[in-house]
BARODREN-270061 format. One record per residue (C-alpha): residue number from 0; z, x negated, y negated. Coordinates in nm, 4 decimals, padded with zeros to 6 digits. Each point is the difference from the previous one (the first is absolute). Example, Ala and Ser with C-alpha at 12.3 -4.5 7.8 and 13.67 -1.06 7.14 Angstrom:
<kolbas>
0_00.7800_-01.2300_00.4500
1_-00.0660_-00.1370_-00.3440
</kolbas>
This chain:
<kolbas>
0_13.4236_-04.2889_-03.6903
1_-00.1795_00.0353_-00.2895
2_-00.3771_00.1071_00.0780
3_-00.1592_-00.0454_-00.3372
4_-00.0453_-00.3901_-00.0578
5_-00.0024_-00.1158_-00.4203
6_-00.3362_00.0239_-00.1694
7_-00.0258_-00.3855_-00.0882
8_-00.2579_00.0872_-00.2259
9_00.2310_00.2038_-00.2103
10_00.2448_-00.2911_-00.0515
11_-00.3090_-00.2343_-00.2094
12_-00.0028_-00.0024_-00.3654
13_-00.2805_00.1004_-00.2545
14_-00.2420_-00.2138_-00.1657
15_00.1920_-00.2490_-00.2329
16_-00.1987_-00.3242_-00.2326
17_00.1671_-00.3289_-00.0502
18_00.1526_-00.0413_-00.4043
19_-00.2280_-00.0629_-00.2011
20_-00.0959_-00.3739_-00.0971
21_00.1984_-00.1241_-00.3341
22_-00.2106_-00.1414_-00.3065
23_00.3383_-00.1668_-00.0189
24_00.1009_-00.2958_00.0700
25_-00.3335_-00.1567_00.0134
26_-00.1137_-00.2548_00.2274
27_-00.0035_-00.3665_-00.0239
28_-00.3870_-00.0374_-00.1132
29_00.0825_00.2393_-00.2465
30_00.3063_-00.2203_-00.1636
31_-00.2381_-00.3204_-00.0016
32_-00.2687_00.1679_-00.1191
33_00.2368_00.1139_-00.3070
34_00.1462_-00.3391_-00.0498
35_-00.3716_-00.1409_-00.0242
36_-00.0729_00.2195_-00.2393
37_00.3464_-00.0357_-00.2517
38_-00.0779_-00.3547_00.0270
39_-00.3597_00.0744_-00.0999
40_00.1030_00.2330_-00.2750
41_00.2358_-00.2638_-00.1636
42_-00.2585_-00.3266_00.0555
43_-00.2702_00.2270_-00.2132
44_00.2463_00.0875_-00.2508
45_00.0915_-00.3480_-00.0363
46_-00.3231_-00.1562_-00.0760
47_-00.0844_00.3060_-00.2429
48_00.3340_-00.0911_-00.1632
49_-00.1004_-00.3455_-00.0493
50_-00.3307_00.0540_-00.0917
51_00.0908_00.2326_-00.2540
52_00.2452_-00.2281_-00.1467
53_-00.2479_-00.2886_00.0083
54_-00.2341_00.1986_-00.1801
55_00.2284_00.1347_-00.2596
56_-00.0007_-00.3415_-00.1790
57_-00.3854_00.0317_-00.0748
58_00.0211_00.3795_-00.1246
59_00.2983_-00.1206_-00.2157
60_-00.2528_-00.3144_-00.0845
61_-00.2905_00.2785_-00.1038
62_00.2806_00.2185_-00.1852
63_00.0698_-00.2895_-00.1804
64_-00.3456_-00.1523_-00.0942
65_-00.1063_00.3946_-00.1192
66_00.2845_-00.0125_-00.2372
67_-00.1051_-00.3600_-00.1676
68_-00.3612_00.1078_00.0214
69_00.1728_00.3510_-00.1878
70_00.1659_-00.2045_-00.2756
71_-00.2995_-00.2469_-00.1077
72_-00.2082_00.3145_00.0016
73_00.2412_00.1442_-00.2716
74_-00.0310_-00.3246_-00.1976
75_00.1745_-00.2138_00.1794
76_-00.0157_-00.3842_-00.0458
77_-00.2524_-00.1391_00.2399
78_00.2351_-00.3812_00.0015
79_00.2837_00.2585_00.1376
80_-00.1883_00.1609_00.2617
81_-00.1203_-00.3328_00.1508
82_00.3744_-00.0451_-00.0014
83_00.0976_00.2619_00.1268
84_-00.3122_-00.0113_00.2568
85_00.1338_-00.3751_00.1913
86_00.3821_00.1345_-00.0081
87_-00.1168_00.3193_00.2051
88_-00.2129_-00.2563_00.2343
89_00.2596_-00.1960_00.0292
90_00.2565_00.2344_00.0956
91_-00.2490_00.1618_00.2745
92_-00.0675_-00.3355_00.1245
93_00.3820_-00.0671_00.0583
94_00.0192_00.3150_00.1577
95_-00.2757_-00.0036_00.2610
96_-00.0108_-00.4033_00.0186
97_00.2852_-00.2142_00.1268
98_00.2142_-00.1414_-00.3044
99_-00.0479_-00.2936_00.0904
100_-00.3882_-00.0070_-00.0062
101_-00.0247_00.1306_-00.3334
102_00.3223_-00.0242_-00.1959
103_-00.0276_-00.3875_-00.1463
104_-00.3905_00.0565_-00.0713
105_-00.0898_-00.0332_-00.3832
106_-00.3985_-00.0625_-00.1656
107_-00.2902_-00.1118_00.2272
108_00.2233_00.0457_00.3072
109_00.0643_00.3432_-00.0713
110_-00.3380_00.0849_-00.0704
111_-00.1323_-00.1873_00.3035
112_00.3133_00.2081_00.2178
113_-00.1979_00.3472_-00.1518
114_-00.3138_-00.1095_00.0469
115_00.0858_-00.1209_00.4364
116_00.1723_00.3373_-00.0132
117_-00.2712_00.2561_-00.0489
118_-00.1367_-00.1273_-00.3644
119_-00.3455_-00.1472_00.0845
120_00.0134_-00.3185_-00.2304
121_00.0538_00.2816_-00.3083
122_00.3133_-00.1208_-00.0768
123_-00.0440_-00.3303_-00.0350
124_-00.4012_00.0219_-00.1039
125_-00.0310_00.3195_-00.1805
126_00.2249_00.2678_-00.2228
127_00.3143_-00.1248_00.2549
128_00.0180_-00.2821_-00.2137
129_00.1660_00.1641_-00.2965
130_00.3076_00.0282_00.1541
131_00.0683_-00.3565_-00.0607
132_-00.1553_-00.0478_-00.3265
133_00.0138_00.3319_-00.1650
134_00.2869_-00.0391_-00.2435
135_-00.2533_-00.2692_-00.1449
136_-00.3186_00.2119_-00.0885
137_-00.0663_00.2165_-00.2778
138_00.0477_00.4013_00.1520
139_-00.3381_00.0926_-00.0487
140_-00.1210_-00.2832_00.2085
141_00.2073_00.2006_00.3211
142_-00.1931_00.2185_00.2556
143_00.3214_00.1620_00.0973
144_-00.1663_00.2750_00.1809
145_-00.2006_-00.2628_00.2180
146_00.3095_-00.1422_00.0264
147_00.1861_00.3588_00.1196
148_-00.2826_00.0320_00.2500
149_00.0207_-00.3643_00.1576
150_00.3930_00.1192_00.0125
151_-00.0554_00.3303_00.1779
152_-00.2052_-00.1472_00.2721
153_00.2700_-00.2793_00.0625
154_00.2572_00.2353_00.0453
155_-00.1829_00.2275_00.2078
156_-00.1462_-00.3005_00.2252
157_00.3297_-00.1183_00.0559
158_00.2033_00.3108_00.0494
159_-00.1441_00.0567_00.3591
160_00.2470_-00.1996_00.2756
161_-00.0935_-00.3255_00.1309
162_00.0398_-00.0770_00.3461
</kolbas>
């Protein structure tokens, strides 16, 4: 017989750590959490989008009125700036208006549309009345830079979005 039992001490093994925890794939919070925020990222970059593009109408409106105010300064006719003046309203006004509201209106009922749109009653009872009638006065009787002012602050009243 053998007198020497085994050491069962001998037989264990050394120290040994578990693998270490993977960054990936990460858990299911972590995927939600990431989907929240895509969505997030592409509802924000939506509304900038379409704020941007509803503003760009009014900076193309201001572009516009800076190059009629830019050509009666150079001696331009004042009858053609006034002209020139109601076609840019009108073509904002399509733009940011509904076609329907604005297209068909001609005279008082344009003036009275600019004035319930941001115009104060200074279309219709101040300088705003020379769009209608300014083809019929005399050029030095136009104040087409109280007229270009009246203009800017229409455009830039209306170019903010309404609910």
């Amino acid at each position: 017989m053998n007198a020497t039992p085994a050491d069962p001490l001998a037989q264990l093994r050394g120290y040994h750590f578990p693998a270490p925890v993977s960054w990936w794939p990460p858990a299911p919070g972590w995927w939600v959490l990431a989907g929240l925020l895509l969505v997030l990222i592409a509802a924000g970059a939506w509304v900038l989008l379409r704020r941007r593009r509803r503003r760009a109408a009014a900076r193309r409106a201001q572009e516009e009125l800076q190059a009629l105010r830019a050509a009666l300064g150079s001696g331009g006719d004042a009858a053609a700036f006034v002209r020139g003046l109601s076609r840019l309203l009108r073509r904002f006004a399509l733009a940011r208006f509904p076609r329907q509201e604005v297209a068909g209106l001609t005279g008082a009922d344009w003036l009275a549309f600019l004035d319930a749109n941001g115009g104060g009653g200074r279309f219709r009872g101040g300088p705003g009345r020379l769009l209608t009638d300014a083809p019929y006065r005399p050029a030095g009787e136009i104040p087409a830079e109280e007229l270009a002012e009246l203009a800017r602050g229409w455009i830039q009243r209306n170019a903010e979005e309404r609910p």
